[in-house]
C-alpha positions as CSV (number, residue, x, y, z in Angstrom):
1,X,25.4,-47.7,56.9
2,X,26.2,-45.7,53.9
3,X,23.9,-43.4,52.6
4,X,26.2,-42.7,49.0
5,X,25.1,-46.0,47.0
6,X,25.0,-44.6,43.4
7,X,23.9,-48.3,42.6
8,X,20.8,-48.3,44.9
9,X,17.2,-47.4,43.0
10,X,15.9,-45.9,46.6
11,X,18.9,-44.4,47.4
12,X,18.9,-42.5,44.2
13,X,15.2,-41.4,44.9
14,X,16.5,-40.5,48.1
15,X,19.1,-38.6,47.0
16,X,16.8,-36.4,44.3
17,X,18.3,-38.2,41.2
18,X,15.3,-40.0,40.3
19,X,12.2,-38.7,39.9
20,X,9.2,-40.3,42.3
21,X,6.2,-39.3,43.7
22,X,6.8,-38.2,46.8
23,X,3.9,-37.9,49.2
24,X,5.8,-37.5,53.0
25,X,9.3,-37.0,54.6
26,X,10.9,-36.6,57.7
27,X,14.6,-36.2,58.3
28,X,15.3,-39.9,58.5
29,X,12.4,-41.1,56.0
30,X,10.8,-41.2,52.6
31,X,7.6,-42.2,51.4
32,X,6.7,-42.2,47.9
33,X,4.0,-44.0,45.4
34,X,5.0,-47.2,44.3
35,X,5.3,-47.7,40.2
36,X,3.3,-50.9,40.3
37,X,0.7,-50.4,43.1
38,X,-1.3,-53.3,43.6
39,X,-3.8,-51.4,45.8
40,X,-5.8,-47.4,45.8
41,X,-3.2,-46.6,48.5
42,X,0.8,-48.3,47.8
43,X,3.3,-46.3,48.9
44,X,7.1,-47.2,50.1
45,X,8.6,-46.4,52.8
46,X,12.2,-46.3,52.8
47,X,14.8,-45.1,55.8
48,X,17.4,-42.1,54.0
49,X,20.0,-44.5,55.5
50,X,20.7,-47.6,53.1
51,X,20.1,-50.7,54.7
52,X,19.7,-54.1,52.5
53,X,16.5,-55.2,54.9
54,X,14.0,-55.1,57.5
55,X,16.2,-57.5,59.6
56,X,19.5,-55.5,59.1
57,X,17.7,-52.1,60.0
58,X,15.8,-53.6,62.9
59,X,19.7,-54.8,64.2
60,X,21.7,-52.1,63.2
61,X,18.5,-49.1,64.0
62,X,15.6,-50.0,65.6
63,X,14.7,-46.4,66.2
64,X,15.1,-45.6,62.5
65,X,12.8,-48.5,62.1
66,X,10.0,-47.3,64.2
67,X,10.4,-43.8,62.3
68,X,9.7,-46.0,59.0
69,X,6.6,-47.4,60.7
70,X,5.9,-43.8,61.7
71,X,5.7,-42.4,58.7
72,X,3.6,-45.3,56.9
73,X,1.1,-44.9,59.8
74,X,1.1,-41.4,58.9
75,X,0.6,-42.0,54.8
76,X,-1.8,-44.7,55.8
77,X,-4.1,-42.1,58.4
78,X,-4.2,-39.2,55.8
79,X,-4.6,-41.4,52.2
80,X,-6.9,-44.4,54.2
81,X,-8.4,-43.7,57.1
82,X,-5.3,-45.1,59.2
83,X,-6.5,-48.8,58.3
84,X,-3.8,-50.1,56.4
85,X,-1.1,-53.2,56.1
86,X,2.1,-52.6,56.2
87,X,4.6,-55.3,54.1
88,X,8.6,-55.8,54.2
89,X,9.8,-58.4,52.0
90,X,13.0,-59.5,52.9
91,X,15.1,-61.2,50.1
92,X,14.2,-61.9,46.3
93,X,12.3,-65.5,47.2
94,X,10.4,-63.4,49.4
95,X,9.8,-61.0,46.8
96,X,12.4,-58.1,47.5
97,X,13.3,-56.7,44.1
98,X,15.2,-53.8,45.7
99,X,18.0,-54.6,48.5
100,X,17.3,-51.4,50.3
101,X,14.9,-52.3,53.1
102,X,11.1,-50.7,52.2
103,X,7.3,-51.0,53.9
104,X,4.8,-51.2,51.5
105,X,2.0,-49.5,52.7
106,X,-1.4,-50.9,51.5
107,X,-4.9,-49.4,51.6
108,X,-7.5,-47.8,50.6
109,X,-10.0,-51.1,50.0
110,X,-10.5,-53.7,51.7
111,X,-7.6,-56.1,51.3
112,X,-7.9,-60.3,51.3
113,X,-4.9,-62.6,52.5
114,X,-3.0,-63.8,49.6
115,X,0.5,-65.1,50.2
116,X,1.6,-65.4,46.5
């Protein structure tokens, strides 16, 4: 997959042309703090490599993948103790506002089951 889509938010962050907070890299990953966080600990994960969704990376990469889930483990262990849940929305009914496949990486409290 491409990793030059100038019309991709997390490409761009990927890429250094918009400003987030990063908090954790590798060579194949990116975490950073989500703008919205709906817990004390939500950051995104996101491969360097575009890839519209968990399903298309999982086909196309699934070592890539488990360097995603790597990396949230990581965030998770140094920001929450390493209990965490770890969320990829795939499509917009699902709740995937960006088509570049991303773990949202949740901690930090105790968290309840809500599916809305």
């Amino acid at each position: 997959m491409s990793t030059d889509r100038t019309d991709c938010l997390f490409c761009r962050i990927v890429a250094g042309d918009v400003p987030a907070t990063v908090v954790a890299t590798t060579d194949r990953a990116v975490a950073f703090r989500d703008i919205d966080p709906r817990a004390p600990l939500h950051v995104l994960v996101v491969p360097r490599e575009h890839h519209p969704d968990v399903v298309a990376l999982a086909a196309a990469d699934p070592a890539l993948l488990a360097d995603v889930v790597a990396l949230g483990r990581q965030v998770a262990e140094a920001e929450a103790g390493g209990q965490f849940r770890l969320v990829f929305n795939t499509g917009p009914e699902a709740g995937q506002s960006v088509e570049h496949v991303h773990g949202h990486v949740l901690g930090g409290t105790r968290l309840g089951w809500s599916p809305g």
